[in-house]
GUFI-677525 format. One line per field, with one value per residue: residue in one letter; x, y, z of N, C-alpha, C in turn. Coordinates in steps of 0.2 Angstrom, whole numbers, plus 2048, in hexadecimal, padded with zeros to 3 digits. Each point is the difference from the previous one (the first is absolute). Example, Ala and Ser with C-alpha at 12.3 -4.5 7.8 and 13.67 -1.06 7.14 Angstrom:
GUFI-677525
res: A:S $
nx: 842:7FE $
ny: 7E4:805 $
nz: 827:7FC $
cax: 7FC:804 $
cay: 806:806 $
caz: 800:801 $
cx: 804:7FC $
cy: 806:805 $
cz: 800:803 $
END
This chain:
GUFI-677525
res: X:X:X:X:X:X:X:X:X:X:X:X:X:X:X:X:X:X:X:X:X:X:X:X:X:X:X:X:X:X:X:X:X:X:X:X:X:X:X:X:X:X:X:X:X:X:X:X:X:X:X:X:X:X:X:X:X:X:X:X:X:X:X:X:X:X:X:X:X:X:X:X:X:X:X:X:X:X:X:X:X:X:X:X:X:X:X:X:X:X:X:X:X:X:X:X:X:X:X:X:X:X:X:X:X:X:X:X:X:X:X:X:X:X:X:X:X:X:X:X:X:X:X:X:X:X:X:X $
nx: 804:800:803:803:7FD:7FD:807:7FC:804:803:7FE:801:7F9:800:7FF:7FC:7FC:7FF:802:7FD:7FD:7FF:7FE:7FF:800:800:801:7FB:7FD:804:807:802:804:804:7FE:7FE:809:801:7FD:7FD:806:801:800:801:803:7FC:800:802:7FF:7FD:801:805:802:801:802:805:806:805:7FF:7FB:802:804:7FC:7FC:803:802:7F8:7FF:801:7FE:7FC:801:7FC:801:7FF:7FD:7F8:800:802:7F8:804:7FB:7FA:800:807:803:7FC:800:805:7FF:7FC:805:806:800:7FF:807:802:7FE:803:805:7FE:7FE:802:807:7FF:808:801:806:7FA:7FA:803:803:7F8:7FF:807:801:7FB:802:802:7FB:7FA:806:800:7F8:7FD:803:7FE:800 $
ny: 7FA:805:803:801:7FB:807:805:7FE:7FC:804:802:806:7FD:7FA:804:806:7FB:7FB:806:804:7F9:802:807:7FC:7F9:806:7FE:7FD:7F7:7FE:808:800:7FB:805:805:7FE:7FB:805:801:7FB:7FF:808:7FD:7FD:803:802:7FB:7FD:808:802:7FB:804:805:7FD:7FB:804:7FD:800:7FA:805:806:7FF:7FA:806:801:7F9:800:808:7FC:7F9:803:7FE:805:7FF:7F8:800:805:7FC:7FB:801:803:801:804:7FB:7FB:807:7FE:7FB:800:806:7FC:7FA:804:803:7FB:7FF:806:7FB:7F9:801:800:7FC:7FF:806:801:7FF:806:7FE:7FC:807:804:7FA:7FF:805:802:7FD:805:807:7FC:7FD:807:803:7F8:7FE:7F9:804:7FC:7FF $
nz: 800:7FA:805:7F7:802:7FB:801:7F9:804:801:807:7FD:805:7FD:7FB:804:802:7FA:7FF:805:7FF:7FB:803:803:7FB:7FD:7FB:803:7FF:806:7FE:7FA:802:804:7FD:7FA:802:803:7FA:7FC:804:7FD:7F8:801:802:7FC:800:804:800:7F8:800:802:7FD:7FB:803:805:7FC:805:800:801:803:803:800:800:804:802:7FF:803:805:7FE:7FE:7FB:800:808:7FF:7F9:7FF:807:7F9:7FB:7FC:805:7FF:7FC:802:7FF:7F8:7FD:804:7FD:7FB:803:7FF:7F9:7FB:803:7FE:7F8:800:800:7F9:7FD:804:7FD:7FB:7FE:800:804:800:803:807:803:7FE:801:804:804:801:804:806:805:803:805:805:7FC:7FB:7FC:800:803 $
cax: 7FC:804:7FD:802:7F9:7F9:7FD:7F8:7FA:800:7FE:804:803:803:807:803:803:808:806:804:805:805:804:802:802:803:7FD:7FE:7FC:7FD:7FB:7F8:7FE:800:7FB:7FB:7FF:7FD:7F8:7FF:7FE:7FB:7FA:800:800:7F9:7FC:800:7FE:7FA:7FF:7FD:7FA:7FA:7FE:7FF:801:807:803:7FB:804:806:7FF:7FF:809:804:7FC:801:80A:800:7FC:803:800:804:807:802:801:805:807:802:800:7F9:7FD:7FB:7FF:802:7F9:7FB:802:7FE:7F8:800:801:7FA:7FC:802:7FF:7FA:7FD:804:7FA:7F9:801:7FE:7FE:802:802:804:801:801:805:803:7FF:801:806:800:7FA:803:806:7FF:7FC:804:806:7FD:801:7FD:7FA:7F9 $
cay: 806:806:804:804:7FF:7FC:808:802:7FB:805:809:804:801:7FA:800:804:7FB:7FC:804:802:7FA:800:805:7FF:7FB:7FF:7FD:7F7:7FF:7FF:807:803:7FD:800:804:7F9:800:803:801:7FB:7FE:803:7FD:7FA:804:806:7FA:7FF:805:800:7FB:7FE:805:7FC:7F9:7FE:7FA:7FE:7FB:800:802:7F9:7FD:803:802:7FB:7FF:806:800:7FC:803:801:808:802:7FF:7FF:806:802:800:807:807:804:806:7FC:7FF:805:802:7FB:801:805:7FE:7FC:804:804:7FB:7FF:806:803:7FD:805:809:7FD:7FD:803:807:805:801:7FE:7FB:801:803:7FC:7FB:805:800:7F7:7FD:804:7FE:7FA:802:804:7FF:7F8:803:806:7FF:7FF $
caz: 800:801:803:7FD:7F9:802:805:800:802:806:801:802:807:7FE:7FC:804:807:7FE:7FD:809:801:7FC:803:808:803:7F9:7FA:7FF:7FE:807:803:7FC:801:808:7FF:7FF:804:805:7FF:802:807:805:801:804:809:7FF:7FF:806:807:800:802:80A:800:7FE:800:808:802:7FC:7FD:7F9:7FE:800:7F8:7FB:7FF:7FB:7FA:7FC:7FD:7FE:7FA:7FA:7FD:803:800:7FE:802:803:7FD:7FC:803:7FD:804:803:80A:804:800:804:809:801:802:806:805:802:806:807:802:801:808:803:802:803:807:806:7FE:800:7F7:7FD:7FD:7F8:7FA:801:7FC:7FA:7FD:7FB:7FA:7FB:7FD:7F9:7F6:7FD:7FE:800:7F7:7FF:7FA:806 $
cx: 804:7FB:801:7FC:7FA:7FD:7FA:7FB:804:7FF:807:805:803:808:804:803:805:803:801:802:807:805:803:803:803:7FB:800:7FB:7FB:7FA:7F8:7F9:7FC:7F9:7FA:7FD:800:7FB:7FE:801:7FD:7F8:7FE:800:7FA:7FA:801:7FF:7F9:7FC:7FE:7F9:7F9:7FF:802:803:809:800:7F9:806:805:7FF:7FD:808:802:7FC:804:80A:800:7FC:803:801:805:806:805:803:807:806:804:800:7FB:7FD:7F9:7FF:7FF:7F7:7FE:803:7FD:7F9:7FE:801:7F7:7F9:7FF:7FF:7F7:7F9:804:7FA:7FC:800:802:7FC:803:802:805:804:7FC:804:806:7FE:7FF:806:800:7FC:804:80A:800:800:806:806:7FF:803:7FE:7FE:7F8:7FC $
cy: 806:806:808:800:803:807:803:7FD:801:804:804:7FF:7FB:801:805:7FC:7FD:805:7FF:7F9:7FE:805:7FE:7FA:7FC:7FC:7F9:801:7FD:805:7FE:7F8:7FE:804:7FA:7FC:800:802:7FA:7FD:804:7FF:7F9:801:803:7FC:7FD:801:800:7F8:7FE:806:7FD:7FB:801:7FA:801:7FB:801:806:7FF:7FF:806:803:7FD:800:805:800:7FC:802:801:807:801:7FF:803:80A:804:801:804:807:804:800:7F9:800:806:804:7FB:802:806:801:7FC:807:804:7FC:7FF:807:803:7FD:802:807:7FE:7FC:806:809:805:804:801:7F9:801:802:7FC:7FC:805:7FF:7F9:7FE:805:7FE:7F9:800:803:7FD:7FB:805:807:7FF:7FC:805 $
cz: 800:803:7FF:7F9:802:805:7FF:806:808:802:803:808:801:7FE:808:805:7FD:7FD:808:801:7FC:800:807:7FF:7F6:7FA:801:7FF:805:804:7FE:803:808:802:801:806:807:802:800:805:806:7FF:801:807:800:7FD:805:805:7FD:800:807:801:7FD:803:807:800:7FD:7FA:7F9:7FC:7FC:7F8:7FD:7FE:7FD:7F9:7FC:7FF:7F9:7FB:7FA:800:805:7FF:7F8:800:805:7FE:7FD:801:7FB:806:806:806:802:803:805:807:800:801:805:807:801:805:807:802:803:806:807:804:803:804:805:7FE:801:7FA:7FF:7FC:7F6:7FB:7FE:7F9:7F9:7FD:7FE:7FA:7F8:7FC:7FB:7F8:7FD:7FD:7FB:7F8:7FE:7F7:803:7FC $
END
C-alpha cells in the first residue's frame, strides 16, 4: 500500500497531522501508519466502555470489544494510512461524551461532544 497514492482521497487536516509526524520523527512509512492505529485501538477501548454502558455487564462488553477488534473493516482500515479509523474513534468518542451528558447534565459535556463531533467532520474525507 503506497501512502503517497491517491492525496484526493484525503482531507487537508490529515495531510497537517502526518507532515507534524513526519516533521518530529522523520520520513517512514510506520509514521503515517501510527495515526490509524491508535485510533483503532482507542476504538476498541470505546466499544467497550459503551458496551458496559449498554448492557451493565463486563464480560457482554468484553465480546462486543473483541467482535469490534476482529471485524474486517477494523482490522483491515487500521493499517492504512487514511482518514477512516481516526473518523470512526471520533464518532465512538462523541457517543461516550454524549451519555456522559446525559447521566450528569452538565454542559460541559456538550461542548466536549461538539468539538469531537466537529473534529471528526473536520478531520474525516473532504469529498463527503
Amino acid at each position: 500500500l503506497n501512502p503517497f497514492k491517491g492525496f484526493y482521497t484525503r482531507s487537508q487536516s490529515f495531510l497537517v497531522i502526518l507532515a507534524f509526524f513526519i516533521k518530529l520523527f522523520g520520513r517512514s512509512l510506520w509514521l503515517g501508519r501510527l495515526v490509524p492505529v491508535l485510533a483503532g485501538t482507542t476504538s476498541v477501548w470505546l466499544v467497550f466502555r459503551l458496551g458496559e454502558r449498554f448492557f451493565s455487564d463486563r464480560r457482554a462488553a468484553l465480546l462486543a470489544a473483541i467482535i469490534f477488534a476482529f471485524f474486517p473493516f477494523t482490522v483491515f482500515w487500521s493499517a492504512v494510512i487514511k482518514t477512516e479509523p481516526v473518523s470512526t474513534c471520533f464518532a465512538l468518542a462523541s457517543c461516550h461524551v454524549f451519555f456522559l451528558w446525559l447521566e450528569s447534565d452538565d454542559f460541559k459535556w456538550v461542548v466536549v461532544n461538539s468539538a469531537l463531533v466537529g473534529v471528526g467532520f473536520w478531520y474525516g474525507r473532504a469529498c463527503w
